[in-house]
C-alpha angles and dihedrals in degrees: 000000000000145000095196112102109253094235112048110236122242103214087169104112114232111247127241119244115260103237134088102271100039085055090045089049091049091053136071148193122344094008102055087047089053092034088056094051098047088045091054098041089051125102118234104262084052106056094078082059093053099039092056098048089053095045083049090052094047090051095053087051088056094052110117107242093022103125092047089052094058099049084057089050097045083049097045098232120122123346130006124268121281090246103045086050084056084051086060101049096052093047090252128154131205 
């Protein structure tokens, strides 16, 4: 007999299209109000920018233990925030 679970668990989390609708789906509340006016106030060579930076931010959301990451960042106790981390990442200061 064995301890391992009879059907293997997928932890990845499922990614969000990368189009407009799939990132204003993805959203709520107060940021897909603000994603869909950045995206419509954006000229056309600056809507990749902003929809990456939405979809970034959706993902994020989506991330098991994110909410938690950014309270201990927020008290400054253990990790650095979800989003920070993405900052990082992206070479991005704030």
């Amino acid at each position: 007999m064995s301890a391992q679970p009879e059907h293997p668990t997928d932890r990845r989390t499922p990614a969000i299209p990368n189009t407009i609708n799939g990132i204003g789906d993805a959203l709520t509340g107060a940021n897909r109000a603000q994603f869909y006016a950045e995206v419509l106030a954006a000229e056309e060579e600056t809507v990749p920018g902003v929809m990456r930076k939405w979809w970034k931010a959706a993902m994020l959301d989506r991330a098991p233990g994110a909410a938690e990451s950014r309270s201990n960042a927020a008290a400054g106790t253990r990790l650095v925030s979800v989003d920070d981390l993405a900052d990082r990442l992206e070479g991005i200061t704030r």
